[in-house]
ROLOKOL-601020 format. One record per residue (C-alpha): x, y, z; chain; residue in one letter. Coordinates in steps of 0.001 Angstrom, whole numbers, plus 500000, padded with zeros to 6 digits. Each point is the difference from the previous one (the first is absolute). Layout:
<recs>
      px      py      pz  kette  rest
       X       Y       Z      A     a
...
</recs>
This chain:
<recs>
      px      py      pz  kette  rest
  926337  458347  374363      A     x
  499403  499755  503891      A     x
  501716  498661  502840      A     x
  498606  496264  499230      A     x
  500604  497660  503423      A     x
  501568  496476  498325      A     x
  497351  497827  502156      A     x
  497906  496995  498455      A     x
  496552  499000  500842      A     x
  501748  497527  502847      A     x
  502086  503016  501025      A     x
  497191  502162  500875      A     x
  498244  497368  501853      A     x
  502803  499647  502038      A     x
  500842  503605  500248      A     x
  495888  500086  501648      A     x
  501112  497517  502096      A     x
  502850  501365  501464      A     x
  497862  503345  500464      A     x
  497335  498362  502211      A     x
  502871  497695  502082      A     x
  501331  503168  500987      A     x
  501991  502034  497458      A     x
  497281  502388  500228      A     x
  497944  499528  503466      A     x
  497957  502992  500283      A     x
  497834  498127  503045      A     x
  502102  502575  502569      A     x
  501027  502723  497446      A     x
  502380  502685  501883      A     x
  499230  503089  498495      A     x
  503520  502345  500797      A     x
  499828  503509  500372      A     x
  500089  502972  497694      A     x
  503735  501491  499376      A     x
  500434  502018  502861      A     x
  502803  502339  497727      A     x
  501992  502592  501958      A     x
  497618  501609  502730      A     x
  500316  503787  498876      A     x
  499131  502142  497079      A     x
  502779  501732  497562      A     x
  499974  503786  499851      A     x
  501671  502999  498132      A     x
  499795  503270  502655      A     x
  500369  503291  498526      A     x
  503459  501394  500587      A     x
  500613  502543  502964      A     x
  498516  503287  498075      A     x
  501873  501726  502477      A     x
  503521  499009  498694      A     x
  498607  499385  496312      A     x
  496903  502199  498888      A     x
  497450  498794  498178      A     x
  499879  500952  496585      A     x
  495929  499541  500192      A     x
  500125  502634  502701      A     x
  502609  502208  498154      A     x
  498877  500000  496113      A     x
  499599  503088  500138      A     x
  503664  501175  500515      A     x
  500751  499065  496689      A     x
  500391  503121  498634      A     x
  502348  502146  498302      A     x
  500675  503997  499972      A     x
  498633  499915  504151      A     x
  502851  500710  502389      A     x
  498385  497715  502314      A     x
  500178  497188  497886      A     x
  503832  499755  498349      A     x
  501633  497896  501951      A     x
  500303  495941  500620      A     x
  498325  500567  503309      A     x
  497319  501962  499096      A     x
  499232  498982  496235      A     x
  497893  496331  500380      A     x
  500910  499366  496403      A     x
  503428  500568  500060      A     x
  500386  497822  502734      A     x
  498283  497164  498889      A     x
  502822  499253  496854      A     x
  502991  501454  502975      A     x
  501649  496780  499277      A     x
  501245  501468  497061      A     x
  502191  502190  502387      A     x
  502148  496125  500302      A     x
  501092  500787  496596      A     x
  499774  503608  499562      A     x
  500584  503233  501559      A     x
  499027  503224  498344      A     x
  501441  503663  500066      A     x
  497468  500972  502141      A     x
  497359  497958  502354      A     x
  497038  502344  499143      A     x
  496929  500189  497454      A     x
  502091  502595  498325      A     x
  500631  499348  496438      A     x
  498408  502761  498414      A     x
  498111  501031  503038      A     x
  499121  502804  501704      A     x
  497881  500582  503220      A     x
  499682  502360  502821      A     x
  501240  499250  503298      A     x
  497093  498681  502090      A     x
  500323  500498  503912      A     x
  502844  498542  500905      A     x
  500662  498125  497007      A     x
  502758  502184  497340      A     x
  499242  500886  496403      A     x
  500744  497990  497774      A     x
  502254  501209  497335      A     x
  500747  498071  496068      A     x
  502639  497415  500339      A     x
  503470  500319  498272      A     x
  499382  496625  497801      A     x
  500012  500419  496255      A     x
  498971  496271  499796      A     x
  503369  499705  497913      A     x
  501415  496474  501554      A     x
  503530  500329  501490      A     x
  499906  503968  499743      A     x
  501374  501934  503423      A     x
  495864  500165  501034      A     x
  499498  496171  500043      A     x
  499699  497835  502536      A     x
  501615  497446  501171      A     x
  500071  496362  499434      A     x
  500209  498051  502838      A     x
  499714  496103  498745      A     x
  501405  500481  496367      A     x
  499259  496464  499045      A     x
  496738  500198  500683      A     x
  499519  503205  497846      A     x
  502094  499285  497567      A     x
  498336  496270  499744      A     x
  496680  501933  499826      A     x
  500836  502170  496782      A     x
  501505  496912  498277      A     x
  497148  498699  500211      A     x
  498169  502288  497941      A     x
  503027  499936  497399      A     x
  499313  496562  499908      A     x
  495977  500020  499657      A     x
  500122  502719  497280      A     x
  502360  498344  497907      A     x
  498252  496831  500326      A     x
  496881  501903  499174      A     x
  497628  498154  497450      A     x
  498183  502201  497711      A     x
  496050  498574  501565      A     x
  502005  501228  503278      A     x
  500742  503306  499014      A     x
  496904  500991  498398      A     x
  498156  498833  503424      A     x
  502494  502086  502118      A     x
  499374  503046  497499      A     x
  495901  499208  500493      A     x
  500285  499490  504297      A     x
  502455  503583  499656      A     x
  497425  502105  498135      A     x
  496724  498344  500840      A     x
  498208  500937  503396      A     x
  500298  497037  502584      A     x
  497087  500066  501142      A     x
  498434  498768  496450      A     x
  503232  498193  499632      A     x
  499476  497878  502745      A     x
  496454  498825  499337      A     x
  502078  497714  497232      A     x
  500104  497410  503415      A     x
  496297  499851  500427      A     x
  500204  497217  496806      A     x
  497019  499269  499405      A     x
  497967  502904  501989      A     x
  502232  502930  498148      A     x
  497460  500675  497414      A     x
  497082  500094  502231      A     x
  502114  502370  502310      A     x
  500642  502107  497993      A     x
  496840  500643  498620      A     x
  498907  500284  503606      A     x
  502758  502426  500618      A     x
  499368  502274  496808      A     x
  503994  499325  499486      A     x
  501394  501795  496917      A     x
  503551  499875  498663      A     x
  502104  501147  497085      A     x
  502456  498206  500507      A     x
  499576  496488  498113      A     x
  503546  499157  498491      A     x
  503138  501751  498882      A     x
  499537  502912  497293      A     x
  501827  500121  497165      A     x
  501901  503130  500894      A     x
  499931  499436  503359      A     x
  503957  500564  500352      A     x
  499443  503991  499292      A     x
  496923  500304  501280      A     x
  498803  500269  504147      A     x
  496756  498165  500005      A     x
  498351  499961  503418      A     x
  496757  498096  500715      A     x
  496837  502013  499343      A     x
  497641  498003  501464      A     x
  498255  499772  503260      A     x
  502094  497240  501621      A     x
  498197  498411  503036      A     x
  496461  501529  498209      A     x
  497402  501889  501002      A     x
  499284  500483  504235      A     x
  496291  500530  501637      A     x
  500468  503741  499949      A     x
  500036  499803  496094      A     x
  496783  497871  499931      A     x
  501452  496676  499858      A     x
  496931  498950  502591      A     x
  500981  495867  499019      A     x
  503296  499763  500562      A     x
  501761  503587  500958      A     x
  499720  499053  503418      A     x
  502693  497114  499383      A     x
  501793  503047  497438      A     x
  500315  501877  503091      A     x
  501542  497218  502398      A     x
  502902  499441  497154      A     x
  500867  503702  499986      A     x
  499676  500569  503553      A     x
  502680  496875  500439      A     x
  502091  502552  498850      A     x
  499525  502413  503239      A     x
  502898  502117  501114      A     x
  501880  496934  497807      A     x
  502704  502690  497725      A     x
  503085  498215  499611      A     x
  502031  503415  499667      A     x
  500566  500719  503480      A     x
  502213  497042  499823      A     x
  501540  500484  496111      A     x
  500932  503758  501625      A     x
  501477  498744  503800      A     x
  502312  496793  497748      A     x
  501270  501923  497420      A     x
  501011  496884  497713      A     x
  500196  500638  496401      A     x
  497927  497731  497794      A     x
  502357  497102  497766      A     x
  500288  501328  497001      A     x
  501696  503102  501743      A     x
  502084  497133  501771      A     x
  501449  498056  497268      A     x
  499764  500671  496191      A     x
  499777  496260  499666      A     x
  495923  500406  501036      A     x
  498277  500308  497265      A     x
  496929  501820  500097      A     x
  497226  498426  497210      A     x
  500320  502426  496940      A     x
  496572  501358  500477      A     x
  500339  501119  503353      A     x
  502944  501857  499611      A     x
  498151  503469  499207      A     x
  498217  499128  503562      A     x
  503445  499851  501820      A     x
  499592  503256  502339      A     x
  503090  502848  499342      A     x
  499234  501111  503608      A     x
  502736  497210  501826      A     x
  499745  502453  502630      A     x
  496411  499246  501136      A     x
  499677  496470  498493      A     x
  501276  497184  502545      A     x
  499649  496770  498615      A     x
  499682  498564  503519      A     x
  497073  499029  500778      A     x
  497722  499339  496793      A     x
  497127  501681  499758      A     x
  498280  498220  497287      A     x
  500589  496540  502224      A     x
  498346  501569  502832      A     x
  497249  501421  498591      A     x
  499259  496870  498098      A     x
  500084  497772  503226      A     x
  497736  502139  501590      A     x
  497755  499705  497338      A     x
  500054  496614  500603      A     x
  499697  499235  503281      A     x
  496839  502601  499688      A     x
  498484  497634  497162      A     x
  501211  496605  501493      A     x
  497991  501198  503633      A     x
  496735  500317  497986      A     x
  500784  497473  497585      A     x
  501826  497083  502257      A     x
  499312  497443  497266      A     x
  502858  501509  497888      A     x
  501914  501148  502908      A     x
  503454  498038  499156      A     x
  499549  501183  496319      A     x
  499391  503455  500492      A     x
  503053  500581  502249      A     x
  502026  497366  498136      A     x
  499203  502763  496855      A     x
  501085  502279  502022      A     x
  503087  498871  500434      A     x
  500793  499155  496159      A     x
  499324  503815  499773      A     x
  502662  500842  502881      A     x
  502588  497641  497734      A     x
  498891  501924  496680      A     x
  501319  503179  501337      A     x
  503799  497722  500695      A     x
  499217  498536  496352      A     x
  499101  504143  498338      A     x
  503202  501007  502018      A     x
  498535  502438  501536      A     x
  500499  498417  503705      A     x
  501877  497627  502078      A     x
  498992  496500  501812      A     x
  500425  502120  502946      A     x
  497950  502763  499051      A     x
  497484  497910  499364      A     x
  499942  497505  503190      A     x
  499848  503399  502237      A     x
  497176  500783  497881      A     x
  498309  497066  500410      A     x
  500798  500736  503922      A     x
  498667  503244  500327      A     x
  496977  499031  498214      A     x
  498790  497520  502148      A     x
  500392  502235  503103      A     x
  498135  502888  498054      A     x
  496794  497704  498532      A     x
  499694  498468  503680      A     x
  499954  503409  501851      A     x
  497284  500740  497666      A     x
  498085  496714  500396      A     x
  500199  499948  503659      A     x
  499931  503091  501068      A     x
  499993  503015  497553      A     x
  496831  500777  497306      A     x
  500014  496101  498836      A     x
  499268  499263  503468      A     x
  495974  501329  499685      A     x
  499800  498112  496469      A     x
  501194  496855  500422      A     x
  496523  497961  500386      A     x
  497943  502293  497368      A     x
  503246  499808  497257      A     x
  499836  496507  500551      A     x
  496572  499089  499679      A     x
  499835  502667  496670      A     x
  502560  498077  498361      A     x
  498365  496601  500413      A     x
  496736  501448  499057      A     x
  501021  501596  497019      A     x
  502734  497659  498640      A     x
  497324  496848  500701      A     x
  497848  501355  498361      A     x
  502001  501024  497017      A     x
  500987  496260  499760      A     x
  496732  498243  500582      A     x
  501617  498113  503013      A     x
  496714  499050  502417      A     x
  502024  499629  503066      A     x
  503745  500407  501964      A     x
  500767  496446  498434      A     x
  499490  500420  496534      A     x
  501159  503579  500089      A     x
  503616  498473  501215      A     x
  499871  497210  497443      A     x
  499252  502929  497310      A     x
  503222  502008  501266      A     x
  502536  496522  499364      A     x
  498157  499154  496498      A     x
  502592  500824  497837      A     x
  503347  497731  498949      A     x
  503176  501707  499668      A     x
  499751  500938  496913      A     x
  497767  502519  500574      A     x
  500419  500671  503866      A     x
  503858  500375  500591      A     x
  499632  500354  503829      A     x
  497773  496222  500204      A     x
  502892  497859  500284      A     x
  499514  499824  504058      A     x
  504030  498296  500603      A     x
  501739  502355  497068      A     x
  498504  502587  501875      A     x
  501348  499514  503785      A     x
  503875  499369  498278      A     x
  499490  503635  497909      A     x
  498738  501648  503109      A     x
  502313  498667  501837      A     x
  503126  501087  497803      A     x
  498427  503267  499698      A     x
  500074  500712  504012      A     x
  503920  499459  500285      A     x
  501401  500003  496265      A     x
  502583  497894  500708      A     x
  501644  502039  502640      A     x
  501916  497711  502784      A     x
  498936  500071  503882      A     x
  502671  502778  500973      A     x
  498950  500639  503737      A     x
  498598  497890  503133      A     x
  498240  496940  497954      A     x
  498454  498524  503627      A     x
  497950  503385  500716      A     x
  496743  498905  500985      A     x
  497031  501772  497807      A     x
  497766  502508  501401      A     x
  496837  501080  498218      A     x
  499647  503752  499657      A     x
  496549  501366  501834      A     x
  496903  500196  497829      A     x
  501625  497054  497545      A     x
  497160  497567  501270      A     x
  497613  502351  497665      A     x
  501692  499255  496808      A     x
  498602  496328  500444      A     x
  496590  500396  500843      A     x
  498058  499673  497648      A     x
  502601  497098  498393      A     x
  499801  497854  503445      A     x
  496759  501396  500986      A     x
  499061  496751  502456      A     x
  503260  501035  502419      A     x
  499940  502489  502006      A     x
  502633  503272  500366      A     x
  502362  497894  502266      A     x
  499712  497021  497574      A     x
  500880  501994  497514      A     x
  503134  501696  501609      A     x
  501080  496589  500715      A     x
  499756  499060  496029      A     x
  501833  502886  499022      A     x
  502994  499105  502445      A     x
  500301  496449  499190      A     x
  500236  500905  496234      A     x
  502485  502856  500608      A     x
  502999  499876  498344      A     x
  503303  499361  501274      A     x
  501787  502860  501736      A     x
  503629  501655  498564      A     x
  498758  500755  496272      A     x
  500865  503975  499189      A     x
  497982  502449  500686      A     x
  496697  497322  501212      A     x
  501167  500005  503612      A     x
  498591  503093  501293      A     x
  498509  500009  503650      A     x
  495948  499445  499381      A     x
  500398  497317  497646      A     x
  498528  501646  496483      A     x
  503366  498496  498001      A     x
  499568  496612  501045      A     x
  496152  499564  499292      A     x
  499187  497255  497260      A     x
  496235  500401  499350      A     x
  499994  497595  497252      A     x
  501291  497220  502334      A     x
  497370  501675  502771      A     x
  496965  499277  497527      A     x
  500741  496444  500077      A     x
  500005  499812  503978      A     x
  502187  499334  502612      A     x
  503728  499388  499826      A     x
  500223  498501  503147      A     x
  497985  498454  502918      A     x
  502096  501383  503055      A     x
  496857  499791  502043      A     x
  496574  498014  500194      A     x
  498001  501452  497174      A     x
  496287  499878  499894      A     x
  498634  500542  496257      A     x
  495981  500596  500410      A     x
  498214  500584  496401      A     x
  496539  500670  499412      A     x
  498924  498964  496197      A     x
  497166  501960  500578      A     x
  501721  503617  500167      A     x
  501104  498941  495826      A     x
  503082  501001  498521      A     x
  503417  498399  502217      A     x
  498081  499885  503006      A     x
  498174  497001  497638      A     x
  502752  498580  498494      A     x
  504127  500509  500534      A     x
  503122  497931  498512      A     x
  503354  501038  501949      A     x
  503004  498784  498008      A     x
  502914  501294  501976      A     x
  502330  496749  501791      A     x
  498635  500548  503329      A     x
  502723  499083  502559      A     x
  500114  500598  504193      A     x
  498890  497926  502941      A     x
  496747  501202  500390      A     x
  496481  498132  499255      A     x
  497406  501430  497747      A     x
  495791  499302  500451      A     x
  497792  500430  497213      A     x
  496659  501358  501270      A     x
  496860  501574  498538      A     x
  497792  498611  496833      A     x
  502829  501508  497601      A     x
  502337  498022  498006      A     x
  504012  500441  500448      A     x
  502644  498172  497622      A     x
  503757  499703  500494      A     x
  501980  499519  497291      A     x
  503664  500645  501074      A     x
  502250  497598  501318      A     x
  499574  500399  503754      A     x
  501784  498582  502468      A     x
  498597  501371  503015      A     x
  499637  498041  503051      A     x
  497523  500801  502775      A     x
  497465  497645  498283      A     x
  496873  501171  497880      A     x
  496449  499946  501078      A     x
  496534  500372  498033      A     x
  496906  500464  501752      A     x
  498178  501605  497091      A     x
  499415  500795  496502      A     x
  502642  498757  497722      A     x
  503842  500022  500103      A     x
  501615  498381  496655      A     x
  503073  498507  499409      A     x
  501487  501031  496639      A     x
  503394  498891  500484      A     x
  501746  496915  501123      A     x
  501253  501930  503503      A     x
  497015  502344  500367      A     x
  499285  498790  503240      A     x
  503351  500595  501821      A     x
  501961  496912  501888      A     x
  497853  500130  503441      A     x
  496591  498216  500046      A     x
  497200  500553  498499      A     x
  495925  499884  502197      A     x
  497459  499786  498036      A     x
  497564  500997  502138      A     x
  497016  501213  497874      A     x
  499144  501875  496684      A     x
  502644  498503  497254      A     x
  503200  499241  498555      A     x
  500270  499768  496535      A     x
  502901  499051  498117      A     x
  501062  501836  497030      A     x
  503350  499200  499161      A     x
  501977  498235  497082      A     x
  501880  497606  502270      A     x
  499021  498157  503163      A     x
  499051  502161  502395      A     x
  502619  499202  503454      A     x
  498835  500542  503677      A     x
  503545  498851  501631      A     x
  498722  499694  503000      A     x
  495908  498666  501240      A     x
  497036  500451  498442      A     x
  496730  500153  502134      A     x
  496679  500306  498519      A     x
  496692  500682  502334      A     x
  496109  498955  499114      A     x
  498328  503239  498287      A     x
  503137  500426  497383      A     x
  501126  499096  496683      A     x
  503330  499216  498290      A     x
  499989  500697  496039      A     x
  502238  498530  498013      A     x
  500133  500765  496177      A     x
  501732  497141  499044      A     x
  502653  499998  496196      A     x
  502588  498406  498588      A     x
  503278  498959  502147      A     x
  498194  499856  503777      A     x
  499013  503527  499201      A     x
  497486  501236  502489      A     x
  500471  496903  502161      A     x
  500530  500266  503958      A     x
  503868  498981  501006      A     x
  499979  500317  503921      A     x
  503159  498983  501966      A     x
  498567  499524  503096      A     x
  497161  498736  501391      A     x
  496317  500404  498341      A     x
  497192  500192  502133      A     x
  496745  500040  498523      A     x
  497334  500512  502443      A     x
  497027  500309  497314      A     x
  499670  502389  497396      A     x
  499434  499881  496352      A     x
  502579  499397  497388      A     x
  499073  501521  496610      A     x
  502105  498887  497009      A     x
  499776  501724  496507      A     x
  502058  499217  497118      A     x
  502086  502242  497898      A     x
  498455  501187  496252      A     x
  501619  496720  498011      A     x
  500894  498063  503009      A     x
  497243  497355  500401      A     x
  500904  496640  501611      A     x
  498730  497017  498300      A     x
  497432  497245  501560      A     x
  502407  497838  501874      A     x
  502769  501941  500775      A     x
  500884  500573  503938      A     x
  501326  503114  500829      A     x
  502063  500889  503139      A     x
  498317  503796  500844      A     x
  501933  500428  503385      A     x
  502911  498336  501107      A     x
  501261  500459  504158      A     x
  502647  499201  502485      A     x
  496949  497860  501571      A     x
  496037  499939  499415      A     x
  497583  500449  502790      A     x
  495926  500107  499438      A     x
  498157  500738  497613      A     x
  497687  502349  497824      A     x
  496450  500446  500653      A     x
  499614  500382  495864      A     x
  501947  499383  496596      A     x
  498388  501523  497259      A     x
  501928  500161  496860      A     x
  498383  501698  497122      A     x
  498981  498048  496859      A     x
  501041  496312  501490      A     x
  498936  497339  502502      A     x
  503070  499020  502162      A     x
  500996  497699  502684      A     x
  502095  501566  502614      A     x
  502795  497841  501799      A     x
  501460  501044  503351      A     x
  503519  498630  500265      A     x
  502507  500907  503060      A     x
  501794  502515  497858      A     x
  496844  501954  497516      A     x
  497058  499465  498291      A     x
  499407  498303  496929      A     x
  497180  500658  497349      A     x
  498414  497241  497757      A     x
  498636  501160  497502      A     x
  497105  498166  499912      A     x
  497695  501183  496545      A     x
</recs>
């Protein structure tokens, strides 16, 4: 059951003795240093807005049928997806299909593009990476064929049903109460009968009823999702690309049977790049995910199942839908940080909590988190924490190789910081930048490598902290500002040179594999180890609050260990040397308090002897042992300690 130490009665004695002759002379203890990590800080400037504008500062340019706003240069949500222009060139490079508009000063009319949105017709573009488009409509040949029937009838629901309402489905366990709170109304709840000669669109409310309608509980948070959707229109960009949808690509897409009567006969003014529905949805999301963090991975991980329904309906490509995705991102932040969000961001926040609290009887921050992860799988698709990350993963790059620089160095667009903080409320903006660089991904994927950085954000890795620790990081939490600030679990593999310090009375756990090296320091609150590597390969100080262990293996410090009077080191002790202390270097205890707890059905048994920590060498010792439930003897041997277990 435990890591049992193989030592008789005469064994221990001897094991004492060879503690007090000197395996473990604490009569001049040395206490070393702290980890002195790298010396400087990590950080993730804002690109020059001279030679790449903001699209925070340029939101509204995205418009179409303005003279002043049809081109690349001048249209912030063209520009934004322009990596598309790698792969694709159309007829014209203006917000012209279909378009009219006065000329403007000294910008010319604009006049209706040539394009009949018939692929390969004299008014197409041009394709300028074939394998990459070409790989891109196979793709939804493939998907649709594969198509299950559960698959199709959710593609039909996420096509006809309003995403706002749609994407409440990743609040789990909150969705009902939300939507009460909302006033949400649908009629859209499956696939009719005769739904393949009938158009049925959604006659319902979608994100619900706002504060100007009398909503005075919750229309305050009604408003912040439908403002995340300021100067946000994804045509601008669907008329300036001028790339047909896939069915109009290839005959081998099939479109689900009861969406065909919702196939547009207009090819003309329907570009299938970018999706609409897959930006609109993620802004929904990010909206709800600000002013509900706890469900922040599973409202944009929904969001993203709703960007690959639109590949599965066949009414849109993986590429479509990642430049949705994009574009979104750029549009909810410019809201949040500085359009109409920007003035509701506290008071949406704070209405949500209230109301949806309330709804669910939770009595505090805690309980009102535990309430949003109560459900198994079975009923809560999105609680599977790991399934998740792979899924959203897949769904940022669908499969597409790296086909441009792969060593570009990420760069977080301005404003990003705000997308995280109410998720990582405890860091501050330039924290946060730094979080969203070190979980960036990888340069050279199609159409994600545009000049701010949108394409290459990973918010679900974001939520779960840093990537990286390129710099010295200091973590401060206060438990008494609730919520994250209280209580945080990072699970990302945190790599770099740097060192992190836990302050404040808050309690941080890593649970990635980290190998990190600048050392780790606690001087308050709690940091817990739920992994066998949690605690990087430097060394760890221990210089006050705690350190709890957490993990289902022996928890490794590979290099010292030094604990200081005034802290504690928990160990939760299980089966296999679960929980236990494995330090490779040298242990220095200079007082402290060693609490051990046991594992639900992992008692030890009068008698037994159990190794708790095990190091390269042993110096000093605790000022306490208390180990809950037993009376134990502790032995101090060159290399760990040993517990008796006494009665």
């Amino acid at each position: 059951m435990f890591q049992r130490h193989p030592l008789s009665l005469a064994g221990l004695l001897a094991a004492a003795a060879l503690s007090a002759c000197g395996g473990n002379d604490d009569t001049a203890l040395t206490i070393p240093a702290p980890p002195v990590g790298i010396g400087s800080t990590d950080s993730a400037p804002v690109a020059d807005p001279a030679a790449v504008p903001p699209y925070v500062d340029n939101a509204y340019t995205n418009q179409r049928g303005d003279a002043r706003y049809a081109t690349l240069s001048t249209n912030a949500g063209v520009r934004v997806v322009s990596g598309f222009l790698d792969l694709w060139k159309p007829g014209t490079l203006i917000v012209d299909a279909g378009v009219t508009a006065p000329a403007n000063g000294s910008f010319p009319a604009v006049t209706p593009a040539a394009w009949t949105g018939i692929p390969g017709d004299a008014t197409d573009g041009t394709a300028l990476n074939r394998a990459v488009l070409d790989a891109n409509v196979q793709y939804v040949v493939d998907a649709t064929a594969a198509r299950s029937p559960d698959q199709a009838a959710a593609a039909y629901v996420d096509d006809r049903r309003a995403k706002g309402y749609s994407v409440t489905d990743g609040l789990g366990p909150l969705t009902a109460a939300w939507r009460a709170a909302a006033q949400q109304t649908t009629s859209i709840t499956g696939v009719p009968a005769d739904a393949t000669a009938v158009l049925y669109n959604d006659s319902g409310n979608n994100t619900g009823v706002g504060s100007a309608s009398g909503n005075t509980a919750f229309g305050g948070v009604v408003d912040f999702v439908n403002n995340a959707g300021e100067n946000a229109s994804t045509e601008p960009a669907k008329r300036f690309y001028k790339y047909a949808r896939p069915w109009r690509w290839s005959p081998g897409v099939q479109v689900v049977p009861a969406l065909v009567p919702a196939k547009s006969s207009t090819p003309a003014t329907d570009g299938g790049f970018i999706s609409g529905h897959a930006a609109e949805a993620m802004r929904d999301a990010i909206a709800m995910a600000y002013v509900v963090p706890e469900r922040y991975q599973e409202l944009l991980g929904r969001a993203l199942e709703l960007g690959e329904n639109r590949i599965l309906a066949g009414m849109h490509s993986p590429l479509d839908v990642m430049a949705g995705r994009v574009q979104a991102q750029a549009a909810a932040t410019a809201s949040i940080a500085t359009g109409a969000d920007s003035r509701l961001t506290t008071p949406a926040y704070a209405q949500a909590h209230a109301a949806l609290m309330a709804a669910v009887g939770a009595s505090s921050p805690a309980a009102f988190n535990a309430f949003a992860h109560a459900q198994p799988v079975s009923a809560d698709r999105f609680a599977d924490h790991a399934a998740n990350k792979v899924d959203f993963r897949r769904r940022l790059t669908y499969g597409f190789a790296q086909i441009g620089d792969k060593t570009r160095p990420a760069v977080v667009p301005k404003g990003a910081e705000s997308l995280l903080e109410t998720r990582l409320p405890y860091l501050d903006a330039a924290q946060r930048r730094v979080v969203l660089r070190t979980t960036a991904l990888p340069s050279g994927y199609p159409v994600l490598d545009d000049a701010e950085g949108w394409g290459r954000l990973n918010l679900f890795d974001a939520a779960d902290g840093y990537g990286a620790f390129n710099g010295d990081t200091v973590v401060t939490m206060d438990a008494a500002q609730g919520g994250f600030s209280a209580a945080d679990r990072w699970s990302n593999d945190i790599s770099g040179s740097g060192k992190l310090t836990k302050k404040g009375s808050g309690a941080l756990t890593l649970a990635g594999s980290n190998t990190f090296s600048g050392g780790l320091e606690v001087d308050d609150g709690t940091l817990q180890a739920a992994s066998a590597n949690a605690l990087g390969t430097g060394d760890v100080y221990l210089a006050g609050g705690t350190l709890a262990s957490g993990a289902a293996s022996a928890v490794a410090v590979h290099g010292a260990f030094t604990q200081l009077a005034g802290s504690t080191l928990e160990l939760d002790l299980g089966s296999g040397g679960a929980g236990r202390l494995a330090v490779t270097g040298t242990l220095t205890l200079a007082g402290g308090t060693l609490d051990v707890t046991f594992a639900t059905g992992h008692a030890p048994s009068v008698g037994d002897t159990l190794e708790v920590i095990g190091a390269g060498a042993l110096k000093g010792r605790f000022s306490a042992i208390e180990v809950t439930g037993f009376k134990v003897t502790p032995t101090y041997t060159a290399t760990g300690l040993l517990l008796h277990i006494d009665g």
